[in-house]
C-alpha positions in Angstrom: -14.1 -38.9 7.0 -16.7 -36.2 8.8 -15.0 -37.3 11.6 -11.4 -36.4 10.1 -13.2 -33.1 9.0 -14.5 -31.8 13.2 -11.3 -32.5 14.2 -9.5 -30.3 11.5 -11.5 -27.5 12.5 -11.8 -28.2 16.1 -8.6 -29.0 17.2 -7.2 -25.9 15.7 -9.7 -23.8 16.7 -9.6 -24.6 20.8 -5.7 -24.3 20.7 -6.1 -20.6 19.2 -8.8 -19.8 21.4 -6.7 -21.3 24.3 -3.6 -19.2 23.1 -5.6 -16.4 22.9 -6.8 -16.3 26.5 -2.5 -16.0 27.1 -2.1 -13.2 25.1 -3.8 -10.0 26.9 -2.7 -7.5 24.8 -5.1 -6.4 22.6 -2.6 -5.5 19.4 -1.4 -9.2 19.4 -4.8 -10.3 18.8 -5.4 -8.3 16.2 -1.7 -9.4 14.2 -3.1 -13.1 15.0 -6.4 -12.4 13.3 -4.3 -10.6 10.2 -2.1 -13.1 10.2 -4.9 -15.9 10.1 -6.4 -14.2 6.8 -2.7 -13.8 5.3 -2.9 -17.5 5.4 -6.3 -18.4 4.2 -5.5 -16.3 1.2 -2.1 -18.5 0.5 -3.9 -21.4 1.2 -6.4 -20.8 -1.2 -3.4 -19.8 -4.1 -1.6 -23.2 -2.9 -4.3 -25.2 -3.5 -4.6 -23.5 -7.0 -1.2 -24.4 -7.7 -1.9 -27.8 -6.3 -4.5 -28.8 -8.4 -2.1 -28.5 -11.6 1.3 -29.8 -10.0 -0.3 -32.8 -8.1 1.2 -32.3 -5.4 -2.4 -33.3 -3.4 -6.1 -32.9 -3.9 -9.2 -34.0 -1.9 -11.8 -36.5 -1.8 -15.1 -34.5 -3.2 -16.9 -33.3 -0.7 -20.1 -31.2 0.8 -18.8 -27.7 2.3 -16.5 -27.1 -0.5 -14.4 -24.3 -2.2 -13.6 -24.5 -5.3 -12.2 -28.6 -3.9 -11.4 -27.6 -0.7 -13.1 -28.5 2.0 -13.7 -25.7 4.3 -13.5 -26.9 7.5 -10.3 -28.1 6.4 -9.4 -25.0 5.1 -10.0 -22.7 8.0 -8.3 -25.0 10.7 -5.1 -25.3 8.1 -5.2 -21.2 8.7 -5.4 -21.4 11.7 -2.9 -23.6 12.5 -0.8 -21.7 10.0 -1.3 -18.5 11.0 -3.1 -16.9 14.4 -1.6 -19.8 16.6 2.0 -19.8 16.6 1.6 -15.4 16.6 0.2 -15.7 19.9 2.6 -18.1 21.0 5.7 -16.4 19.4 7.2 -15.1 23.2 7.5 -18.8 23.8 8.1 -20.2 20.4 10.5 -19.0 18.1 10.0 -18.3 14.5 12.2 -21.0 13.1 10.8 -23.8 15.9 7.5 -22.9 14.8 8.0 -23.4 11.2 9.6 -27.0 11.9 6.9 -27.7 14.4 4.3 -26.7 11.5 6.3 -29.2 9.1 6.0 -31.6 11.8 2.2 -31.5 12.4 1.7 -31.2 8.3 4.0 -34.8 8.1 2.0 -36.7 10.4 -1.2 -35.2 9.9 -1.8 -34.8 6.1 -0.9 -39.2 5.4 -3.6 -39.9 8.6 -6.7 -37.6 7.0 -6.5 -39.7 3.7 -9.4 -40.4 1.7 -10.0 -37.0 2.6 -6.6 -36.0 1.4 -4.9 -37.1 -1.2 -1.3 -37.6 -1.4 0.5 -37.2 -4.9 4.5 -38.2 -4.9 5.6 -35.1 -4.5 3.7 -33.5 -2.4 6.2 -32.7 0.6 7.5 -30.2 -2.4 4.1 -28.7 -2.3 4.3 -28.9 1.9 7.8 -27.1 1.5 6.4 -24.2 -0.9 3.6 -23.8 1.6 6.0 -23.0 4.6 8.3 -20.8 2.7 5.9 -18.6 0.7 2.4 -19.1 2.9 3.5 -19.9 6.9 6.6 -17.9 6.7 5.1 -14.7 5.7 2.0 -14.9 7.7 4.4 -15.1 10.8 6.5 -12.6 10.0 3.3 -10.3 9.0 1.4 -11.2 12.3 4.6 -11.2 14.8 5.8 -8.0 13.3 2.5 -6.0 13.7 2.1 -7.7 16.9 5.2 -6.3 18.1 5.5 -2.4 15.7 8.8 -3.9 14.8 9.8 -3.8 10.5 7.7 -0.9 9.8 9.7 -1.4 6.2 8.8 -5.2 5.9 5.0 -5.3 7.6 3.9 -2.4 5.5 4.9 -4.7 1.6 3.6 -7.6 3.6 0.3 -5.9 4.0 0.1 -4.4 0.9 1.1 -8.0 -0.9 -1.8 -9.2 1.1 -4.5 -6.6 0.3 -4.1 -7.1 -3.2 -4.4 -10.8 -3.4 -7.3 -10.4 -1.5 -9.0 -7.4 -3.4 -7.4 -8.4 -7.1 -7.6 -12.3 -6.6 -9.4 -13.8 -3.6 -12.7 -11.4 -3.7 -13.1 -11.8 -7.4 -12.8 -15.6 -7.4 -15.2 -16.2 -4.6 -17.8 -13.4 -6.3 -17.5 -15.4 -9.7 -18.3 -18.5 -7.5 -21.2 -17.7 -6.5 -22.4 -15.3 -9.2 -22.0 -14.6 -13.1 -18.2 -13.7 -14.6 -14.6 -15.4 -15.0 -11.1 -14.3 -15.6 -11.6 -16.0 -18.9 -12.6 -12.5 -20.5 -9.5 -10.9 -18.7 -7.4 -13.9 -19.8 -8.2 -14.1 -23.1 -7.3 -10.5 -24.1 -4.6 -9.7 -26.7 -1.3 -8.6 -24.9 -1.6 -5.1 -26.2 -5.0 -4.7 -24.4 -4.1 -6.3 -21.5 -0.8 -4.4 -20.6 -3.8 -1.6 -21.1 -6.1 -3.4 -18.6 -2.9 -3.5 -16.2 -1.9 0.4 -16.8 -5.1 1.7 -16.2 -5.3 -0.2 -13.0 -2.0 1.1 -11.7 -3.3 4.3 -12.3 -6.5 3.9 -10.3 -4.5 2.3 -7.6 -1.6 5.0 -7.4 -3.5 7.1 -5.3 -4.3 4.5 -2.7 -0.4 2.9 -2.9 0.7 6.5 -2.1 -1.4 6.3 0.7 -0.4 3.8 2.1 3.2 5.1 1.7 2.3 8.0 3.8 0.5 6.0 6.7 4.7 4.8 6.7 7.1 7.2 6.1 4.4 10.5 7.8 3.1 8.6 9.9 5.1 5.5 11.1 2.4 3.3 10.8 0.4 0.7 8.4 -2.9 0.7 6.1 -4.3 -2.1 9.3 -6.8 -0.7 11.8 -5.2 -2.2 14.5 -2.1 -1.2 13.3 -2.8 2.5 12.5 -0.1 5.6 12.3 1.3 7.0 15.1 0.4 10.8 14.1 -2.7 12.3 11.7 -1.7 11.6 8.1 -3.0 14.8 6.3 -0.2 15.0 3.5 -0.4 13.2 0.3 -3.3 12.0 -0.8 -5.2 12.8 2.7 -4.8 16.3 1.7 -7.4 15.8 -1.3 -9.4 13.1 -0.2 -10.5 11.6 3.6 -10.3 8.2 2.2 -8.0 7.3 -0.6 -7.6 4.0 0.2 -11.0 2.8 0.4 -11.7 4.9 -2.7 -8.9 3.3 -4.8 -10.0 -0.4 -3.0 -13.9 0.0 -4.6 -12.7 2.0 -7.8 -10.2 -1.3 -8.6 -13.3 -3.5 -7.4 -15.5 -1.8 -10.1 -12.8 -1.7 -12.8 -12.6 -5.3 -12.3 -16.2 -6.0 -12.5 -16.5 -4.6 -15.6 -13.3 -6.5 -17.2 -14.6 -9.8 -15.9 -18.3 -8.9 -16.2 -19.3 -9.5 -13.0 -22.5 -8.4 -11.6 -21.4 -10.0 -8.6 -18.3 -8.3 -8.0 -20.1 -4.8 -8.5 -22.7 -5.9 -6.0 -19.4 -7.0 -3.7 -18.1 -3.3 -4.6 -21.5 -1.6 -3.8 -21.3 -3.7 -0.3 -18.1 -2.2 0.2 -19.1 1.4 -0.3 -22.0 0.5 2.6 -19.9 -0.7 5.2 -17.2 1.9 5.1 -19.9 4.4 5.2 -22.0 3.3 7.8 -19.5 1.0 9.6 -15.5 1.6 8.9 -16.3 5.5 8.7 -17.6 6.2 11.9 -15.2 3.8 13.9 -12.6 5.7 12.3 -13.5 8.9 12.8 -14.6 8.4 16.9 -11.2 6.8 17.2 -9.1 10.0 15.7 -11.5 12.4 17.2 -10.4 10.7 20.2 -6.7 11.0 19.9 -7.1 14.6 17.8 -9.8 16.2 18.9 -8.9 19.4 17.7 -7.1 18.7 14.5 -9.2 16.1 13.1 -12.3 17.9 13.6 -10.6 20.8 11.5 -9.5 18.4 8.9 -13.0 16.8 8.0 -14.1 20.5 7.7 -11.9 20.9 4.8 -11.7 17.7 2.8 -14.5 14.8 2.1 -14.6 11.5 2.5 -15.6 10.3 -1.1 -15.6 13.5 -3.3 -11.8 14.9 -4.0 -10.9 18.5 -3.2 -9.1 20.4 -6.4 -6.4 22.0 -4.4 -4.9 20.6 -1.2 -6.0 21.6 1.9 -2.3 21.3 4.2 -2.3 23.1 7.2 0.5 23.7 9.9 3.9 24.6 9.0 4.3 25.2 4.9 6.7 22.7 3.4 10.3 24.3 1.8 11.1 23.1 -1.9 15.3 24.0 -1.9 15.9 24.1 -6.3 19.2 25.8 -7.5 18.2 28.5 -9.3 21.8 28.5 -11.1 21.0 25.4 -12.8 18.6 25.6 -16.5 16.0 22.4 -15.3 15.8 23.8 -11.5 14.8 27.3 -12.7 12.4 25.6 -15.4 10.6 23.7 -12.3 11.1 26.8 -10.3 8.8 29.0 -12.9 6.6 26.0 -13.4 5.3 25.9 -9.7 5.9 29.6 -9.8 3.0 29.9 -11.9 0.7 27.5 -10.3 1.0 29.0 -6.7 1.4 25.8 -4.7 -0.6 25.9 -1.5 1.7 25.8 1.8 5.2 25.8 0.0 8.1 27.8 -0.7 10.5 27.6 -2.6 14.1 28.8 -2.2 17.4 29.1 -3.7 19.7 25.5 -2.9 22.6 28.0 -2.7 21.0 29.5 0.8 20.6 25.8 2.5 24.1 25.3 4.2 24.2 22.2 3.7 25.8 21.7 0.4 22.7 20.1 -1.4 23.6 18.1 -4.7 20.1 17.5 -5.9 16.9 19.4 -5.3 15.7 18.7 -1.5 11.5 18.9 -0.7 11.2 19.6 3.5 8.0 19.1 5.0 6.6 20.8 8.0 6.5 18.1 9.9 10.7 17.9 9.0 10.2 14.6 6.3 12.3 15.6 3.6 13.3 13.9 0.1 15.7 14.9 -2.4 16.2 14.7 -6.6 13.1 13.7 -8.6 10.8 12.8 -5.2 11.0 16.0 -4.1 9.7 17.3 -7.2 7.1 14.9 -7.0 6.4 16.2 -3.6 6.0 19.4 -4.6 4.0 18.8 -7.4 1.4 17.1 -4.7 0.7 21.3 -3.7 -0.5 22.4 -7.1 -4.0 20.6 -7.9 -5.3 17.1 -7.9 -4.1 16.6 -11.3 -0.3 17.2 -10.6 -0.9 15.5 -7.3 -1.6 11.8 -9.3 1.6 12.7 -11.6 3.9 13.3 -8.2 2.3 10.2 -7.1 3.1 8.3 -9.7 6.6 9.5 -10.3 6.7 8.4 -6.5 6.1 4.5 -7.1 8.6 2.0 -6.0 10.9 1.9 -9.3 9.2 4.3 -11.0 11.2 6.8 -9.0 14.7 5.3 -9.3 14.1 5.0 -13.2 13.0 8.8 -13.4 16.0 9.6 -11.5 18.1 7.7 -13.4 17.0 9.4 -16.2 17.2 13.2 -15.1 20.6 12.3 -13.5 21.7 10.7 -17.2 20.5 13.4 -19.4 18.9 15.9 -17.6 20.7 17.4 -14.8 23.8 15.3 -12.7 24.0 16.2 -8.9 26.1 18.8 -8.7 27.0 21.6 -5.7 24.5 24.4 -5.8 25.3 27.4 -8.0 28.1 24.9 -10.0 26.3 24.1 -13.1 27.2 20.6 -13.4 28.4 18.4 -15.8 25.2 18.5 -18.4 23.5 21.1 -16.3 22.0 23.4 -19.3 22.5 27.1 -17.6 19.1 29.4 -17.6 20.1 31.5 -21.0 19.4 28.1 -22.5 16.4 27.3 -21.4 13.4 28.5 -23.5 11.1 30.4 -20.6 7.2 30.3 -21.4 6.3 33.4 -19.3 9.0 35.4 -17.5 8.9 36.4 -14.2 10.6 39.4 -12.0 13.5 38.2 -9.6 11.5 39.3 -6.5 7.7 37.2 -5.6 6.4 34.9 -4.0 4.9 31.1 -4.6 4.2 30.5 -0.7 0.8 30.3 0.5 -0.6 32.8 2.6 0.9 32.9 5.7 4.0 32.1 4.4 7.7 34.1 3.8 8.2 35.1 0.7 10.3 34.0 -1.5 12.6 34.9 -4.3 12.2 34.3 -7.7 15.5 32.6 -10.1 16.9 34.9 -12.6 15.4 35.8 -15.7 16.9 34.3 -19.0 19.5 35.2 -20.2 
């Protein structure tokens, strides 16, 4: 058996480090090495799943997680994961995954005592491929490659919070004090709480990650960073959102669970992106924008939010029709906020026949109906930021604009007053305003106001 055991860690481990020496680029080994945790972490959940299907277990042994025998464990991951990234020029994704079967077949029957077979177990082996190997492929060829911006960037998220909500909690509990039992053992109505005040803490961070993508045409992944300096969204509040929103969701966990171990995992966190992850950050975008950067961290903090964003370049163009009762309520309503770096003008003026109400950033990313809304409200205050944010969440948005498009205002050509579309004598106006000011931040043109009621 502890011979069966060196040679499922060894065996693996030579053939990555053999594939590894094949593969210069630098980017490749990085995907392999994400790719490799993507499948420890499923291979961790399987075996969870395995323990109550019978599918297989193993022998009790020394060097164990939770009944899985680590050595076992990492060379499974690796053979799961890293290896068949860094050969992907030279083996195809659907070889690979029969080649993995393959090995699995043969391999799993000849390690018994140490692994035990149950009668269904090539059920479990198929699960495993389809919703552990497959996605840590596609994960670690993608980012090796910056192809599927739209699929690596779920894929990474999906990963991040396994690890964060599932994989560090577990292991904390392991070796220190709490369980999921005082999570799992909550009435329904408290723990839909439990999972709402969560989201919340995590919207910031998801909404960073969404701007690393759609700003910045990259991922959350070091070695997989944006291709330009993110300093919308959240970045325009806070230096690190993501790391924030990572230790804040640590700490609300630890507290659920009752884990002193889990705060001292979230305190260890705080250490090593301050005095590690910080500075290898910051010499790597000084490096690429010198000049930029350095005016950035001027502005905004790395753990200590500003109140009002700090957006510099080109102000961003909000496009409402002032013809139309909702618009002009939203118009008034930033109106009397003064938004930092955006103007607002009439939809009539764009040219483009607009339907819905378009936001235009300065770097030319635009979104249209209730997201650009949102957008906007991310140039008021923090406050209204983490309301645009949220009304920003995949589905969130398509229900809201469901909603405003259902009873609300339908899309309609600007200055038509469309079908449902309550005109501005209807609307009920909590401070009026003259037809000519501005709500553009300094520096920028200014723009008129919408009609007063009536």
């Amino acid at each position: 058996m502890t011979t069966a055991r060196y040679l499922s860690l060894a065996l693996p481990l030579l053939a990555v480090l053999a594939a590894a020496r094949l593969e210069r680029h630098r980017a490749a080994r990085a995907a392999a090495l994400l790719a490799f945790v993507a499948s420890a972490v499923g291979i961790a959940a399987l075996d969870e799943v395995a323990r109550h299907t019978g599918w297989y277990s193993f022998a009790p042994v020394r060097g164990a997680y939770r009944g899985l025998p680590v050595d076992l464990w990492i060379g499974w991951a690796a053979l799961w994961g890293p290896l068949p990234v860094l050969l992907r020029k030279v083996l195809p994704l659907p070889l690979a995954l029969g080649l993995l079967l393959w090995v699995d077949a043969v391999a799993l029957p000849a390690l018994h005592p140490l692994v035990r077979l149950g009668p269904h177990w090539l059920v479990g082996e198929a699960v495993g491929l389809l919703a552990v190997a497959l996605p840590a492929q596609l994960l670690g060829r993608y980012c090796a490659d910056r192809r599927h911006l739209g699929v690596r960037v779920p894929l990474q998220v999906v990963l991040f919070t396994a690890l964060l909500l599932w994989f560090v909690p577990t292991l904390a509990f392991e070796v220190g004090g709490g369980s999921w039992v005082g999570l799992t053992e909550l009435p329904a109505s408290r723990l839909l709480l439990v999972g709402q005040v969560a989201l919340l803490v995590a919207t910031p961070a998801l909404a960073a990650v969404r701007e690393f993508a759609v700003r910045g045409g990259g991922t959350p992944y070091p070695w997989d960073p944006p291709r330009r300096l993110v300093t919308t969204g959240p970045y325009a509040y806070l230096a690190n959102p993501m790391q924030c929103g990572a230790i804040a969701l640590m700490l609300f966990t630890a507290a659920v669970t009752r884990s002193l171990a889990l705060v001292a995992a979230g305190v260890t966190a705080v250490a090593f992106a301050a005095a590690v992850a910080g500075p290898h950050e910051g010499y790597d975008l000084a490096g690429r924008y010198p000049e930029n950067w350095r005016a950035y961290r001027r502005q905004v903090r790395s753990w200590w939010p500003r109140w009002r964003p700090y957006l510099p370049g080109p102000a961003a163009v909000l496009w409402l029709d002032d013809d139309c009762g909702p618009c002009a309520a939203v118009w008034r309503f930033l109106a009397r906020r003064h938004p930092a770096g955006l103007a607002i003008r009439p939809a009539r003026t764009h040219g483009q026949g607009l339907r819905r109400a378009e936001y235009v950033g300065g770097d030319g990313h635009r979104e249209q109906g209730v997201a650009a809304v949102a957008r906007a409200l991310e140039h008021v205050t923090l406050g209204w930021a983490l309301v645009g944010w949220t009304l920003r969440l995949p589905g969130v948005a398509w229900l809201a604009q469901l909603v405003t498009d259902a009873m609300i205002a339908s899309p309609h050509p600007a200055g038509t007053r469309g079908e449902g579309c309550p005109t501005p004598s209807n609307v009920s106006w909590t401070v009026p305003s003259p037809r000519s000011g501005s709500t553009a931040s300094p520096g920028s043109p200014p723009v008129p106001s919408p009609p007063p009621p009536g």
